[in-house]
C-alpha positions as CSV (number, residue, x, y, z in Angstrom):
1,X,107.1,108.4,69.3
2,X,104.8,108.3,72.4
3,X,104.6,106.1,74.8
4,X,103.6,102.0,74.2
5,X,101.6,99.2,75.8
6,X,100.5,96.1,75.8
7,X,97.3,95.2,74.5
8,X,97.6,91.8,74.3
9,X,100.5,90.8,71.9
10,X,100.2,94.2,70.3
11,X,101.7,97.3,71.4
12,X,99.6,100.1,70.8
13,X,100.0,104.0,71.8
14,X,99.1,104.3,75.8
15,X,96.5,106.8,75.2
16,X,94.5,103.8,72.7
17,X,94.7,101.4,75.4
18,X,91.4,102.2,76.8
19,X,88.9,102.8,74.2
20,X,90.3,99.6,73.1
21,X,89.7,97.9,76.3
22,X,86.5,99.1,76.7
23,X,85.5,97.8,73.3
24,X,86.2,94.5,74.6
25,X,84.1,94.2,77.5
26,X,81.1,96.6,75.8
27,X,81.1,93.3,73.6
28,X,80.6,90.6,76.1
29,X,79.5,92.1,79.4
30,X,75.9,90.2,79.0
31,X,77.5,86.7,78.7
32,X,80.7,87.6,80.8
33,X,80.0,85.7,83.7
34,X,78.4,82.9,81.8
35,X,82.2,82.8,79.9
36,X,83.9,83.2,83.6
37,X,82.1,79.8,84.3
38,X,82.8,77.9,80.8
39,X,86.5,79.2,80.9
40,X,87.3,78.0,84.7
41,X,84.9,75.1,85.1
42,X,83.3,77.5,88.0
43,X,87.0,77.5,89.9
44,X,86.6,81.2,89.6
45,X,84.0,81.3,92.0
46,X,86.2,78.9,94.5
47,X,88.9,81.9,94.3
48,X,86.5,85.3,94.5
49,X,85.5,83.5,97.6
50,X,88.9,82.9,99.1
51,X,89.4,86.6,98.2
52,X,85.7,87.5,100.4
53,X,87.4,85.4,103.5
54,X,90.6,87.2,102.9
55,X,88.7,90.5,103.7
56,X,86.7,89.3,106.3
57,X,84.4,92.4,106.6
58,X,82.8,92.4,110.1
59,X,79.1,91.3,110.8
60,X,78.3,94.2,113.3
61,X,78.9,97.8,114.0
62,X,77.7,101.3,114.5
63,X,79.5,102.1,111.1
64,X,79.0,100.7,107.8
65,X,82.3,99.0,106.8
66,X,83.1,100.7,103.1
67,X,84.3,98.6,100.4
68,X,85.3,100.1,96.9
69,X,85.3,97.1,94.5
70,X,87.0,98.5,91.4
71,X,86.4,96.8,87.9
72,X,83.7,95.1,89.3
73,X,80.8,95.8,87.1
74,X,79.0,92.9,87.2
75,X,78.8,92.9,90.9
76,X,79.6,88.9,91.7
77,X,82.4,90.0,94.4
78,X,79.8,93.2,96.2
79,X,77.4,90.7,96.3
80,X,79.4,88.1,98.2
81,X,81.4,91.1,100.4
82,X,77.8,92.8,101.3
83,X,76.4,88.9,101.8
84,X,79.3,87.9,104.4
85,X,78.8,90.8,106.1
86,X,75.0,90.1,106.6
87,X,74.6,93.7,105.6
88,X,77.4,95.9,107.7
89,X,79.0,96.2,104.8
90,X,78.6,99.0,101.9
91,X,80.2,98.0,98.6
92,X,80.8,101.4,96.0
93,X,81.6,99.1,92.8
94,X,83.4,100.8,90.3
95,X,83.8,99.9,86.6
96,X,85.0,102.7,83.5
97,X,82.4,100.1,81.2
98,X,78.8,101.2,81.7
99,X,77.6,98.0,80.0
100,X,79.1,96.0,82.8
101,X,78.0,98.6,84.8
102,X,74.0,97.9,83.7
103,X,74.8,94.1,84.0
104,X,75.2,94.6,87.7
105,X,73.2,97.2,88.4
106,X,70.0,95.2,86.8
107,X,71.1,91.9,89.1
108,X,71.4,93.6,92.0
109,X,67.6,94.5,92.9
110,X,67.2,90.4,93.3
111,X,70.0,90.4,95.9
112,X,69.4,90.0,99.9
113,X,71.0,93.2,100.6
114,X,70.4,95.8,97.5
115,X,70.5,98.5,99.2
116,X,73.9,98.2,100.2
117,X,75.7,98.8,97.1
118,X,76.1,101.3,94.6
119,X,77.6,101.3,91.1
120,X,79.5,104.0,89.8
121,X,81.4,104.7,86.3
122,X,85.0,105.7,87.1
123,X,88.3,105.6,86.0
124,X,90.9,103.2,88.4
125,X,93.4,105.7,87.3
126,X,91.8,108.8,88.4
127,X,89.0,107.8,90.8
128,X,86.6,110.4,92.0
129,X,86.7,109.7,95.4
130,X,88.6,111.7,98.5
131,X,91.3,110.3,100.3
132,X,90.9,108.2,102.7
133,X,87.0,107.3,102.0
134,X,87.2,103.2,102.6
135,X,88.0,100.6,104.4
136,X,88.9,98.2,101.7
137,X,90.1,98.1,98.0
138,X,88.9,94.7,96.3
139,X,89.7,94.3,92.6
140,X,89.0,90.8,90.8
141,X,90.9,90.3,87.2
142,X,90.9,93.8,86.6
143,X,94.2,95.1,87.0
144,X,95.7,93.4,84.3
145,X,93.0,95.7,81.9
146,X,94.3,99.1,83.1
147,X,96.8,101.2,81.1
148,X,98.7,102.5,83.9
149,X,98.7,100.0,86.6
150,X,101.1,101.9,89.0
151,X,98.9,105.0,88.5
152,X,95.6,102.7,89.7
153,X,97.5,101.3,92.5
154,X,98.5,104.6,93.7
155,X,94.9,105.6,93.5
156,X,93.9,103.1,95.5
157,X,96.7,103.8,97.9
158,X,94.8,107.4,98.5
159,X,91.2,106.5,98.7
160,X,91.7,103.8,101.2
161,X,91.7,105.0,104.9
162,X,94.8,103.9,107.6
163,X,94.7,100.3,108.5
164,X,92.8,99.5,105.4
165,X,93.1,96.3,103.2
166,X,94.1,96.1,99.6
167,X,93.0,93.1,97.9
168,X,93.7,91.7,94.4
169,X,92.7,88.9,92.5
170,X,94.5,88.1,89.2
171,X,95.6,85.6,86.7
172,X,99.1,84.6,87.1
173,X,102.1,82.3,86.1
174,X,101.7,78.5,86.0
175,X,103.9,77.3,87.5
176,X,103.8,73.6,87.0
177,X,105.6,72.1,83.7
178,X,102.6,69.6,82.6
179,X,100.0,72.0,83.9
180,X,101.6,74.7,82.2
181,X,101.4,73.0,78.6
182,X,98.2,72.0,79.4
183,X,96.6,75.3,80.3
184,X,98.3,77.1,77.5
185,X,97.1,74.8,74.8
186,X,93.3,75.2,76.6
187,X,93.6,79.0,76.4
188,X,94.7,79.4,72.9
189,X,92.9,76.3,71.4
190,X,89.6,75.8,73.8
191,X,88.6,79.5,75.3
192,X,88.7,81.7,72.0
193,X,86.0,79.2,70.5
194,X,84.3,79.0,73.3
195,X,83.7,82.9,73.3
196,X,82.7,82.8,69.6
197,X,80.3,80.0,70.2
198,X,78.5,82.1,73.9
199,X,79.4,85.9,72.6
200,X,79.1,85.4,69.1
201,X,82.8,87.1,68.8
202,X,86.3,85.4,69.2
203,X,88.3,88.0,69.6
204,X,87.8,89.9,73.2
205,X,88.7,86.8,74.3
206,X,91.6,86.4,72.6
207,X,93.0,89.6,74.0
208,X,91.9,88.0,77.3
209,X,94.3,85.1,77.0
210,X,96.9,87.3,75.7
211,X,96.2,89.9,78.4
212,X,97.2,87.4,80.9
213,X,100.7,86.6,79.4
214,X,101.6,90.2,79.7
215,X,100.5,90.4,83.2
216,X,103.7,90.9,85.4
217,X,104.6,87.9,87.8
218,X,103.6,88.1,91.3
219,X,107.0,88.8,92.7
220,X,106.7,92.0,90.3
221,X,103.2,92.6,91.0
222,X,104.1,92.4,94.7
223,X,107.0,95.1,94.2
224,X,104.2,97.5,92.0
225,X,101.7,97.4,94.7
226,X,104.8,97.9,97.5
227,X,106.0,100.7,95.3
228,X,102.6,102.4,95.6
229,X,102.6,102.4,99.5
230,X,101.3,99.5,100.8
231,X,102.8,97.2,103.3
232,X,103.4,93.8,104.5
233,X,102.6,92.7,101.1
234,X,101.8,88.7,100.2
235,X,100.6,86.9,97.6
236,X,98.5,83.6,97.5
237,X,99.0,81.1,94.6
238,X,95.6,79.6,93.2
239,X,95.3,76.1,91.1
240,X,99.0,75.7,90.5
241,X,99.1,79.3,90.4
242,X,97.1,79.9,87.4
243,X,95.3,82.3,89.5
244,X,96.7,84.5,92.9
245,X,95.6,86.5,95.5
246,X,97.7,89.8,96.3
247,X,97.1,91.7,100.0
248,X,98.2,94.2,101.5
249,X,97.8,97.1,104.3
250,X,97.6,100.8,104.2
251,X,99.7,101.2,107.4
């Protein structure tokens, strides 16, 4: 037998993880934002920001500061990277879905800076890219989607130039006993109808909530992204720790 993975609470051959993924967001890139909202109560906004002030990109220079924002289709974290930096910023975002691909793409022409980012299909697990091409790596609840994490962080690890950032933002653990019951019973009772009632289709959004269980704890995640190469890494717990932020150098 070949080797397994999660996909959700099912295991399913590695090589099927993909398509299968893809499926997913093909169904619900036009309302997936929309969803981000309704599912967070907008908190999700509060946290992609913390992750923006995390990178800091600088607001001058002869030399456009490169960002690869990986999963990133829709382009809500290129247009707040390329916005903070008041346009010294270039954001390559980076998405294996061409639907959420076309989501951004079409938004983008209406932002201040347009101009300054790109959007490119690609693979986090085999990125066309050369080494050492950017200054940053952002990633926003997108890790947790890709078949061979350790491959993608490794990737990441090559593209990203010396002294360069690697940030991630993902669900996570709660942490709190009341919180915990509370948020569990919201995500398997609340969100799943929620994405019937806006996408017309449950189901993606059950494999969400599931997807999210499987994810490893941020003490693991930590020791995957440390096993990859980085340094001094840290994590950041979010809203009792439904949500954290994971950086790290290239050094």
């Amino acid at each position: 037998m070949g080797e397994t993975t999660h996909f959700g609470e099912q295991t399913v051959p590695l090589e099927d993880k993909q398509g299968l993924v893809n499926d997913v967001f093909h169904r619900v890139a036009d309302r997936y934002d929309l969803m981000n909202d309704l599912m967070s109560g907008g908190v999700h906004r509060l946290w992609k920001d913390a992750l923006v002030a995390r990178l800091a990109p600088p607001k001058q220079g002869s030399v456009l500061y490169r960002v690869l924002d990986m999963a990133g289709g829709t382009g809500d974290i290129a247009e707040r990277i390329v916005n903070a930096s008041v346009g010294y910023a270039e954001v390559t975002v980076a998405d294996i879905n061409a639907d959420m691909l076309r989501v951004g793409e079409a938004r983008s022409h209406k932002w201040r800076f347009p101009a300054h980012v790109k959007f490119v299909e690609a693979n986090a697990e085999a990125l066309p890219f050369e080494d050492e091409s950017f200054d940053a790596y952002t990633i926003a609840f997108g890790i947790r989607n890709v078949p061979r994490i350790e491959v993608a962080l490794m990737e990441a690890h090559r593209v990203l130039k010396r002294g360069a950032r690697f940030l991630c933002l993902e669900f996570s653990q709660v942490d709190t006993p009341l919180l915990s019951e509370v948020y569990r019973a919201f995500s398997d009772r609340v969100i799943p109808p929620i994405g019937r009632v806006v996408t017309g289709d449950s189901q993606p959004y059950r494999y969400l909530v599931e997807s999210i269980r499987n994810f490893p704890t941020p003490e693991r995640f930590s020791r995957m992204i440390a096993d990859a190469g980085f340094r001094r890494v840290t994590h950041t717990p979010f809203t009792g720790n439904i949500a954290a932020l994971h950086a790290a150098w290239k050094l």
